[in-house]
C-alpha positions in Angstrom: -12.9 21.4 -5.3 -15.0 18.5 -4.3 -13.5 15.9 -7.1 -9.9 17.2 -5.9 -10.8 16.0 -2.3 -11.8 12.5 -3.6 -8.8 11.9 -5.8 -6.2 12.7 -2.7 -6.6 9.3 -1.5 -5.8 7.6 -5.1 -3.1 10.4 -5.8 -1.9 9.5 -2.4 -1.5 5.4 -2.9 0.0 6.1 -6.5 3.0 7.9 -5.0 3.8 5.4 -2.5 3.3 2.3 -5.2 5.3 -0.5 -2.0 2.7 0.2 0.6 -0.5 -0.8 -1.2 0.2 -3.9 -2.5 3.0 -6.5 -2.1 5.7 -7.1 -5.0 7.0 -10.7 -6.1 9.9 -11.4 -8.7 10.9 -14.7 -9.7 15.1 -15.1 -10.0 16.9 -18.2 -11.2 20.3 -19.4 -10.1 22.3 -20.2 -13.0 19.3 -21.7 -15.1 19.2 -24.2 -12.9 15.6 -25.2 -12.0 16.4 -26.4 -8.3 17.6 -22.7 -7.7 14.3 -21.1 -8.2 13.5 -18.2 -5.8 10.8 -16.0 -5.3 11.9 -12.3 -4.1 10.1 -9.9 -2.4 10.0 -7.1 -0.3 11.5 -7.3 3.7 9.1 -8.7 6.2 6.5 -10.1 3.0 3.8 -11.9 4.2 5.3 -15.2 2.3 5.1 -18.6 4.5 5.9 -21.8 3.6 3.8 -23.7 1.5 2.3 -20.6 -0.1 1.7 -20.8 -4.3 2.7 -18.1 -6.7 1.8 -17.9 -10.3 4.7 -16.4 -12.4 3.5 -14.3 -15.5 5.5 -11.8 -18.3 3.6 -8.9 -19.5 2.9 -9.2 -23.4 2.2 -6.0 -25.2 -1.0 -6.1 -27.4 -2.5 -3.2 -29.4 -5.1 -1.3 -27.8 -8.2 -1.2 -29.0 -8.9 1.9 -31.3 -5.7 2.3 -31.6 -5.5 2.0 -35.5 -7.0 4.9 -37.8 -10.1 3.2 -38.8 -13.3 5.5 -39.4 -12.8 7.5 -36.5 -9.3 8.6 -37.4 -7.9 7.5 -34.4 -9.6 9.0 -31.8 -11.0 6.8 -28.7 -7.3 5.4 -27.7 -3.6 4.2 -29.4 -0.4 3.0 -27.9 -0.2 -1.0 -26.8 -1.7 -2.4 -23.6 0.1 -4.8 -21.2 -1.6 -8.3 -20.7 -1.1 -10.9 -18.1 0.5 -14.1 -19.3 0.5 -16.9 -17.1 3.4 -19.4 -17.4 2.8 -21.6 -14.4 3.0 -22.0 -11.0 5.8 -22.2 -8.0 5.0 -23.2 -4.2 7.4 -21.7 -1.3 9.3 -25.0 0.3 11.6 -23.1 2.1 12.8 -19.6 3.1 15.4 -18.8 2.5 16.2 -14.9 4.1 14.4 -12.0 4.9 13.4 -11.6 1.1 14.2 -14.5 -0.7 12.1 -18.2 -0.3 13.4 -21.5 -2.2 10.6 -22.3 -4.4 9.8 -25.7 -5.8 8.1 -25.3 -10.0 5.2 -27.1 -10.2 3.4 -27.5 -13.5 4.9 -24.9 -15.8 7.8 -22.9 -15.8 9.6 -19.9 -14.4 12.4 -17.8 -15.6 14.5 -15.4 -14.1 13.2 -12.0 -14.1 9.1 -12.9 -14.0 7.3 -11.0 -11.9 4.6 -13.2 -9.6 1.8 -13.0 -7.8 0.0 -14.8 -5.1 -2.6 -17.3 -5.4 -5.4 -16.6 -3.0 
């Protein structure tokens, strides 16, 4: 009963995935690299000037995951890793959940997700 009471918490923040941590999208205007925004969710803490690293996730086998001498056991299925494809700084906002962003050295497409570079 004890282990129940300390996985509430974590059960708690998994059903509610917006209000632990803050969500950025990158979305391009017609491929057009001076229409670069980064999205986020209403009243984000996004301010001008602030620098966002776009990344894809790419799929990679997970370790164990093959039949090897243990036939398998100890994991299978893919894992999702971070890829990094550059960087974008907020120069202007431009609504409640959308800020112009300028690409520096990189690239972003449309659809990336991004997060914030502390």
């Amino acid at each position: 009963m004890k282990q129940l009471w300390c996985a509430l918490p974590f059960v708690f923040l998994l059903a509610f995935p917006g209000c632990g941590s803050a969500s950025y999208g990158i979305r391009v205007i017609d491929g057009l690299p001076k229409e670069t925004y980064l999205t986020f969710s209403k009243g984000g803490p996004v301010r001008i000037g602030d620098v966002f690293i776009p990344y894809h996730i790419q799929q990679a086998p997970a370790r164990g995951s093959g039949l090897g001498p243990h036939g398998g056991h100890g994991g299978s299925g893919s894992l999702g890793r971070k890829q990094e494809v550059g960087r974008v700084q907020v120069v202007k906002m431009a609504d409640e959940t959308h800020a112009l962003v300028s690409i520096l050295p990189g690239y972003a497409q449309d659809g990336l997700k991004a997060e914030r570079i502390e």
